[in-house]
Biopython code that builds the backbone (N, CA, C, O; Angstrom):
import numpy as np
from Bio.PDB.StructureBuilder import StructureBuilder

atoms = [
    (1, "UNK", "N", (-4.537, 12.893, -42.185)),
    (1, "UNK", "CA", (-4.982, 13.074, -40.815)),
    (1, "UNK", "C", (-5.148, 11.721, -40.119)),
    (1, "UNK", "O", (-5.017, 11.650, -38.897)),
    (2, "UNK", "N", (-5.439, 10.629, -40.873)),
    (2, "UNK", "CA", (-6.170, 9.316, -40.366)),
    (2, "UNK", "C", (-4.706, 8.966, -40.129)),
    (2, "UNK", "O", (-4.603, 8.802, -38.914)),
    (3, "UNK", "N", (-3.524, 8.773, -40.715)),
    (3, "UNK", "CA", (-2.120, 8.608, -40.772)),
    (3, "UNK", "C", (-1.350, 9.319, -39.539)),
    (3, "UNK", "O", (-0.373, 8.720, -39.088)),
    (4, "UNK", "N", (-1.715, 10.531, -38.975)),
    (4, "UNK", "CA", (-1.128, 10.950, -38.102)),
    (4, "UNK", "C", (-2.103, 10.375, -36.560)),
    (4, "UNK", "O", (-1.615, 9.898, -35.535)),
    (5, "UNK", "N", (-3.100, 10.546, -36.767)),
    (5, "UNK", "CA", (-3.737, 10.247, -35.804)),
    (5, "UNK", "C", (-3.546, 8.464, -35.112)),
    (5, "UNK", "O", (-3.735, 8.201, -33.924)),
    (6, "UNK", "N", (-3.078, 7.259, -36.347)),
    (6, "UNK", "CA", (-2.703, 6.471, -36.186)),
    (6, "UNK", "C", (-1.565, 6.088, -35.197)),
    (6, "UNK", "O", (-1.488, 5.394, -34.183)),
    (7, "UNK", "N", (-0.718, 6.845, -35.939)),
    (7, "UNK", "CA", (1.092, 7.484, -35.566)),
    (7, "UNK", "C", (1.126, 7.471, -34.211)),
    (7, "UNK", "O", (1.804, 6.705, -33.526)),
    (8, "UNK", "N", (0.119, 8.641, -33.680)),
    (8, "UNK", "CA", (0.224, 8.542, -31.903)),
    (8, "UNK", "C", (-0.464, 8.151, -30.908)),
    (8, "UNK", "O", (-0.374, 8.438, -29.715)),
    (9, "UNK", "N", (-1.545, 7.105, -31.775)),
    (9, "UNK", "CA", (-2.027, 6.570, -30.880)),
    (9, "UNK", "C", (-0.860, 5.123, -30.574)),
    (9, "UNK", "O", (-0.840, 4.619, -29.452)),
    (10, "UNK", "N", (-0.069, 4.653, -31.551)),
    (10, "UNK", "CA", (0.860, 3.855, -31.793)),
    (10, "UNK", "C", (2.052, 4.224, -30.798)),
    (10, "UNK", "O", (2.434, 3.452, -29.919)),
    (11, "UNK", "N", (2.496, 5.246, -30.985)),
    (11, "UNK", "CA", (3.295, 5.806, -29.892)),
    (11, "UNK", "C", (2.865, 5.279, -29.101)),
    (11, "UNK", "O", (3.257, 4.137, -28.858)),
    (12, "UNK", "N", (1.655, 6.007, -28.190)),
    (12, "UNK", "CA", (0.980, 6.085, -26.949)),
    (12, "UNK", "C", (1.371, 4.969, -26.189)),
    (12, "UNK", "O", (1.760, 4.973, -25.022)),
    (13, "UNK", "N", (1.228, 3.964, -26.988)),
    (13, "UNK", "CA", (0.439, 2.291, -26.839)),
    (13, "UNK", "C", (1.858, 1.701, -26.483)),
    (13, "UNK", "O", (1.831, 0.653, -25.838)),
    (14, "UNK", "N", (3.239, 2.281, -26.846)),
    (14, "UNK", "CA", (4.592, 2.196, -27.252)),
    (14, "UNK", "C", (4.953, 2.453, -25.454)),
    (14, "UNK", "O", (5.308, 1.831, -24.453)),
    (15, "UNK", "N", (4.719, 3.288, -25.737)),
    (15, "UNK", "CA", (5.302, 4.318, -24.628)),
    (15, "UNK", "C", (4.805, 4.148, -23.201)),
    (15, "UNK", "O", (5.421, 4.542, -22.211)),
    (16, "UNK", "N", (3.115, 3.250, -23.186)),
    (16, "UNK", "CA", (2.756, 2.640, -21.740)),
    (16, "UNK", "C", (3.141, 1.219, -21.557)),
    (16, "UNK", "O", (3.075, 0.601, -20.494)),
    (17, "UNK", "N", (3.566, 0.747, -22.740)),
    (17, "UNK", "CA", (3.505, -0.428, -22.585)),
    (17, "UNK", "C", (5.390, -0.539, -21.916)),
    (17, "UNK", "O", (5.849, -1.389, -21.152)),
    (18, "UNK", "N", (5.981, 0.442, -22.448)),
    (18, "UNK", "CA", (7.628, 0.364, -21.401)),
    (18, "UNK", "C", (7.629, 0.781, -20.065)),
    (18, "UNK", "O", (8.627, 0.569, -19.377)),
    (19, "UNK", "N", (6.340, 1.522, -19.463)),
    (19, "UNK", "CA", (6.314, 2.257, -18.772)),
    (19, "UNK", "C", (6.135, 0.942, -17.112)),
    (19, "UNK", "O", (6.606, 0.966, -15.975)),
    (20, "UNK", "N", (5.172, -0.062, -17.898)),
    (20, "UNK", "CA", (4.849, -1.178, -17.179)),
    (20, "UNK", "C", (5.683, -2.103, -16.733)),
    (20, "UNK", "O", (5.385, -2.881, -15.827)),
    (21, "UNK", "N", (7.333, -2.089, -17.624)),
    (21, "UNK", "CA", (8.197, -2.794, -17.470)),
    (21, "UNK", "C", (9.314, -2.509, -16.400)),
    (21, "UNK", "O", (10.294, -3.240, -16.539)),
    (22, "UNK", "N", (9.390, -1.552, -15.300)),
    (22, "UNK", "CA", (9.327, -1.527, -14.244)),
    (22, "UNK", "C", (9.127, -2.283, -12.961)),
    (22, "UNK", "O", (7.951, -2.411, -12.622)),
    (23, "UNK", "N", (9.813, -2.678, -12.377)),
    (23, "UNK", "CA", (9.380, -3.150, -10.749)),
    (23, "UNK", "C", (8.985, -2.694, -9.718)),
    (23, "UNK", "O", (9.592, -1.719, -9.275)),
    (24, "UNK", "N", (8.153, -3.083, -9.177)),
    (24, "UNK", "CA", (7.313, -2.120, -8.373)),
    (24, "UNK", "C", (8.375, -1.976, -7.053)),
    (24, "UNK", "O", (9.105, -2.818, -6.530)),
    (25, "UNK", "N", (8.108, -0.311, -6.691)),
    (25, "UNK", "CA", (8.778, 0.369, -5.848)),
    (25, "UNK", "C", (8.227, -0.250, -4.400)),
    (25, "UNK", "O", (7.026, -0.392, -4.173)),
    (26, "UNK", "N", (8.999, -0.504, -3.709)),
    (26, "UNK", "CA", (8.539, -0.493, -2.248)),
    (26, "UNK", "C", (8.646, 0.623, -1.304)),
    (26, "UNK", "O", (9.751, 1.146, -1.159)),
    (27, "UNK", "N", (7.583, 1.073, -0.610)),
    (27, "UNK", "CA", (7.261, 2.160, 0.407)),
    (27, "UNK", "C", (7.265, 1.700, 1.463)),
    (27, "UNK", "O", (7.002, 0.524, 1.712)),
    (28, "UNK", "N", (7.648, 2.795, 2.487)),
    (28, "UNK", "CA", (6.872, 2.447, 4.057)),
    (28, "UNK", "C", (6.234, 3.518, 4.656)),
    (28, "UNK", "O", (6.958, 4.507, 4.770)),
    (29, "UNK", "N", (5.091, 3.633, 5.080)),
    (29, "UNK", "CA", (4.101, 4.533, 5.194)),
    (29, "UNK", "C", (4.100, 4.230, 7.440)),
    (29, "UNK", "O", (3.850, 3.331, 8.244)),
    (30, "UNK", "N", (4.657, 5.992, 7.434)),
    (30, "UNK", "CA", (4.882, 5.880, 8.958)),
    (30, "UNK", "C", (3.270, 6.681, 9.415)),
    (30, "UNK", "O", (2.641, 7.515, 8.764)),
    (31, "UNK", "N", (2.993, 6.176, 10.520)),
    (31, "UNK", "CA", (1.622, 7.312, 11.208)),
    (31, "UNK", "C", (1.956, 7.626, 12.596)),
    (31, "UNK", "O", (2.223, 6.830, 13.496)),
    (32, "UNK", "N", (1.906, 8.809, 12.636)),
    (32, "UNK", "CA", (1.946, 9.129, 14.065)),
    (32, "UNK", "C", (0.403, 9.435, 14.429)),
    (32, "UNK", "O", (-0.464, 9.624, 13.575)),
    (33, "UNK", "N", (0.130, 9.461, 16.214)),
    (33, "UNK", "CA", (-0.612, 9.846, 16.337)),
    (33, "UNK", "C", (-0.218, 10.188, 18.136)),
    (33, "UNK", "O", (0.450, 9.522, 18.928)),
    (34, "UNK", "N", (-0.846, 11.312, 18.291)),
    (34, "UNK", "CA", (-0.828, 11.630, 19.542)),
    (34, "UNK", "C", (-2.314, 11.911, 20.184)),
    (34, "UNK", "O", (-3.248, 12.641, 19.852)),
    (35, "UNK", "N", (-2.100, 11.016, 21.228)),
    (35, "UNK", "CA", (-3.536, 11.523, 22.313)),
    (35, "UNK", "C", (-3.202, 11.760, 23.343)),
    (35, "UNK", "O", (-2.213, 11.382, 23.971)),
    (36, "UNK", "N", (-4.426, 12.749, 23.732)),
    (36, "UNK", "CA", (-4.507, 13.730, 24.841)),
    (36, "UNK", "C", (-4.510, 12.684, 26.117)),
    (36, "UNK", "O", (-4.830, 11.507, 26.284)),
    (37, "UNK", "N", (-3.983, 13.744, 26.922)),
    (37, "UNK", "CA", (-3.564, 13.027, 28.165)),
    (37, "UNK", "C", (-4.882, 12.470, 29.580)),
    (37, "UNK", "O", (-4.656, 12.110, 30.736)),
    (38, "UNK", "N", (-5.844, 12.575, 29.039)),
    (38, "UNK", "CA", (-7.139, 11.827, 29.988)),
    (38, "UNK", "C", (-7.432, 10.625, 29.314)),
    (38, "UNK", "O", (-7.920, 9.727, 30.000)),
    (39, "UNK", "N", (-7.140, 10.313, 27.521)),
    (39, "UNK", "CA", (-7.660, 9.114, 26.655)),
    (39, "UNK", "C", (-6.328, 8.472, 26.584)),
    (39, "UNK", "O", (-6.238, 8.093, 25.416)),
    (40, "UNK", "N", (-5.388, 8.193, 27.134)),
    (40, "UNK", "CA", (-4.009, 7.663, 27.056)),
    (40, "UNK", "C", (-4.259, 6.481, 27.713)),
    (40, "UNK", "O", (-3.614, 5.494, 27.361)),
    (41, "UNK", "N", (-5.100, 6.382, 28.637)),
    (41, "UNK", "CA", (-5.905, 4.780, 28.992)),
    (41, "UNK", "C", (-5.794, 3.908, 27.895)),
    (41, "UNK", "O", (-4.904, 3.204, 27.418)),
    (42, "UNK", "N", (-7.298, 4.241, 27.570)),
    (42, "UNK", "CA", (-7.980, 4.016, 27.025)),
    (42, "UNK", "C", (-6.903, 3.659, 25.099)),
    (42, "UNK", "O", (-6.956, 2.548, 24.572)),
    (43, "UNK", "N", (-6.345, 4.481, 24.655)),
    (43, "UNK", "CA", (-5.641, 4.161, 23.696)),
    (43, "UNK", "C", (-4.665, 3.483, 23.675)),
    (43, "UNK", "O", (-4.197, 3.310, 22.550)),
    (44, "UNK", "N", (-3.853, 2.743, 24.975)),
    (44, "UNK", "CA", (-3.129, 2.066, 25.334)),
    (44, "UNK", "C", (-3.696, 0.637, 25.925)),
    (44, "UNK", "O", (-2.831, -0.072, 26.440)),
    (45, "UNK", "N", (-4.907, 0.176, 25.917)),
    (45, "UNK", "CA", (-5.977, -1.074, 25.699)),
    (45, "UNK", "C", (-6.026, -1.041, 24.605)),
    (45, "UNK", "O", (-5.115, -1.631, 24.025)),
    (46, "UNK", "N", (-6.810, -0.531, 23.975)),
    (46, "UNK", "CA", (-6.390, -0.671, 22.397)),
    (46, "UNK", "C", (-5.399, -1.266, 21.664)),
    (46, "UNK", "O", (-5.379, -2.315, 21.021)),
    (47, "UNK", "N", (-4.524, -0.361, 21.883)),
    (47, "UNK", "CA", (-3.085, -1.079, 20.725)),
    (47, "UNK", "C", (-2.372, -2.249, 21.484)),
    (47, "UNK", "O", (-1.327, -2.823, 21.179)),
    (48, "UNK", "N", (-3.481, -2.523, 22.908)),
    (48, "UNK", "CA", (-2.703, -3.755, 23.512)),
    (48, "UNK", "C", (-3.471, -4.320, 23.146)),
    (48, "UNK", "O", (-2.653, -5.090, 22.642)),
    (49, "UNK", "N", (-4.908, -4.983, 22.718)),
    (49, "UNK", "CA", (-5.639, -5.889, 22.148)),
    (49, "UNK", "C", (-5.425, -5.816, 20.828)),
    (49, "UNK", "O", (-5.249, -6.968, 20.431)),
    (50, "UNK", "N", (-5.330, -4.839, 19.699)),
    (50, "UNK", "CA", (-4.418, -4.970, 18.129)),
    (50, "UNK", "C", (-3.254, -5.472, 18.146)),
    (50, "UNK", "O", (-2.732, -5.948, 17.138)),
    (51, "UNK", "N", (-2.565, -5.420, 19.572)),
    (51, "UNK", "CA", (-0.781, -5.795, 19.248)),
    (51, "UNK", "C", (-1.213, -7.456, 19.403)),
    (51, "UNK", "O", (-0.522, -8.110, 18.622)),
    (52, "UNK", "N", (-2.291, -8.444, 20.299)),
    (52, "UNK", "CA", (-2.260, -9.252, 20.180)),
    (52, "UNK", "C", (-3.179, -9.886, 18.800)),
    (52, "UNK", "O", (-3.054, -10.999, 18.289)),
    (53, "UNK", "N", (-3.755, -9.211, 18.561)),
    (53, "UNK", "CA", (-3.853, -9.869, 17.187)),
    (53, "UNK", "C", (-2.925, -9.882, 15.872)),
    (53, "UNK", "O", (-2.784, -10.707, 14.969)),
    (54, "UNK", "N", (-2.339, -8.596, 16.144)),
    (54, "UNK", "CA", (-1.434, -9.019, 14.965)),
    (54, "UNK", "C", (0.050, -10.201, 15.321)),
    (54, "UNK", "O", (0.667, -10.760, 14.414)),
    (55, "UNK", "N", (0.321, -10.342, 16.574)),
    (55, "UNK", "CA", (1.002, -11.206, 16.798)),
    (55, "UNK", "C", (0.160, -12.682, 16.286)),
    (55, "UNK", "O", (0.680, -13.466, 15.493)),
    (56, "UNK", "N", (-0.515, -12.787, 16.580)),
    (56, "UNK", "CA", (-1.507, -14.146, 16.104)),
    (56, "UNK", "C", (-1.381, -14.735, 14.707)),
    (56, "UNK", "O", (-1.081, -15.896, 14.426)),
    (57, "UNK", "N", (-1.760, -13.380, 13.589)),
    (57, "UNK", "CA", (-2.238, -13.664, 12.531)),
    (57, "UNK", "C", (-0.552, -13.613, 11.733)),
    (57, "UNK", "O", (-0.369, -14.573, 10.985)),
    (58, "UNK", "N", (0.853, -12.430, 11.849)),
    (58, "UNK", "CA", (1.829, -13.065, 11.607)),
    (58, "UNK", "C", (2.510, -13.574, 11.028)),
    (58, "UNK", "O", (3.029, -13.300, 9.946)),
    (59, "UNK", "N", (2.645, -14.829, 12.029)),
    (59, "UNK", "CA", (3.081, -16.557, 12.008)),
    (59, "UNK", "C", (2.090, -17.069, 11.036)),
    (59, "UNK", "O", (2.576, -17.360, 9.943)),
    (60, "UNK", "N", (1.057, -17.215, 11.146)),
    (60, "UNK", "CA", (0.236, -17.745, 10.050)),
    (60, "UNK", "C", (-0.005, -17.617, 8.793)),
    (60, "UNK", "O", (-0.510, -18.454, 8.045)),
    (61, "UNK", "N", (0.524, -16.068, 8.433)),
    (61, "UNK", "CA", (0.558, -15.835, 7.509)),
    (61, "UNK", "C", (-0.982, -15.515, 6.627)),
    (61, "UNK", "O", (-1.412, -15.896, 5.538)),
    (62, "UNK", "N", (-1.546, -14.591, 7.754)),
    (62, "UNK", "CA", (-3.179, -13.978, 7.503)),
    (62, "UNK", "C", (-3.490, -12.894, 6.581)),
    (62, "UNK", "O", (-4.462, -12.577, 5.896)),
    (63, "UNK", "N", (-2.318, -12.434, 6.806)),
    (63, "UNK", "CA", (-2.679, -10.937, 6.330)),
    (63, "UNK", "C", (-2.776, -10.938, 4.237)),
    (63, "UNK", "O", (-2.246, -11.731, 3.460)),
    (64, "UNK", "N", (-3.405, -10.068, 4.023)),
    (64, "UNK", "CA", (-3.482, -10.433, 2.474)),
    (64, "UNK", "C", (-2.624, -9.426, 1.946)),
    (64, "UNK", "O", (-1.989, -8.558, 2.544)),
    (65, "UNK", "N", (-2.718, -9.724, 0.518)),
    (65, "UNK", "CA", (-2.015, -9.220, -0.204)),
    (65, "UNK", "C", (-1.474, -7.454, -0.359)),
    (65, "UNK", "O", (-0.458, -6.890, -0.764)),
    (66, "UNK", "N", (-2.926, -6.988, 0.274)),
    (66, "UNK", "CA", (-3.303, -5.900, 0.267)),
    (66, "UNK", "C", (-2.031, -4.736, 0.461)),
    (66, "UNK", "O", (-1.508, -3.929, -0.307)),
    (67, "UNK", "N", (-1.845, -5.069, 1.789)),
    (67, "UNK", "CA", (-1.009, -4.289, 2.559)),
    (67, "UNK", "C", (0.034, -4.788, 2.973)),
    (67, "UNK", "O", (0.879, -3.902, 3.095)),
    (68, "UNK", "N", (0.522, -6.060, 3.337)),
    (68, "UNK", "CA", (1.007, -6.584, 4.299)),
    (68, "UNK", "C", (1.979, -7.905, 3.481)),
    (68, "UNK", "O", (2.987, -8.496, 3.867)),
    (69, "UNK", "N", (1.297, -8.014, 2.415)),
    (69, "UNK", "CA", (1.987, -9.494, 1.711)),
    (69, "UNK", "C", (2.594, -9.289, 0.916)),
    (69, "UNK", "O", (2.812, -8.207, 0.370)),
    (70, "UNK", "N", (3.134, -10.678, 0.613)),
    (70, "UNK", "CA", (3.577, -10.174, -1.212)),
    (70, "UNK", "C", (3.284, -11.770, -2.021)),
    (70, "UNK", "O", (3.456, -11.889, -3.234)),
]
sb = StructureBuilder()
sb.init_structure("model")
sb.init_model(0)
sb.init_chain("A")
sb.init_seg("    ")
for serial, (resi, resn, name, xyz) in enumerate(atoms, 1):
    if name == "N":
        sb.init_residue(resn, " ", resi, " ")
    sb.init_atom(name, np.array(xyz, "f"), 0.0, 1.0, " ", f" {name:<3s}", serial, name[0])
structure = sb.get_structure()
């Protein structure tokens, strides 16, 4: 029993460790969003004060690893 139980934990250990040898896939994650037609102001200030920050940060190369880097 101690012999089999060895066996697949050995596997296991086999079998994640190829699993890691892979390159990571790249995604692109789309969002829509629609707003109602009285807040269309108001949500269009918005993504005009975010559009200038992300123009800012960019060029500089701000953004981290997280999401945005590599």
């Amino acid at each position: 029993m101690k012999r089999l139980l060895t066996s697949v934990v050995v596997i296991l250990m086999t079998l994640s460790l190829n699993a890691q040898n892979n390159p990571p896939q790249l995604y692109l994650l789309f969002e829509f969003m629609q707003v109602k037609g009285e807040n269309g102001s108001d949500y269009q200030q918005v993504e005009e004060f975010w559009s200038g920050i992300h123009k800012q940060r960019v060029p500089t190369n701000q953004y981290s690893d997280g999401i945005f880097g590599r």
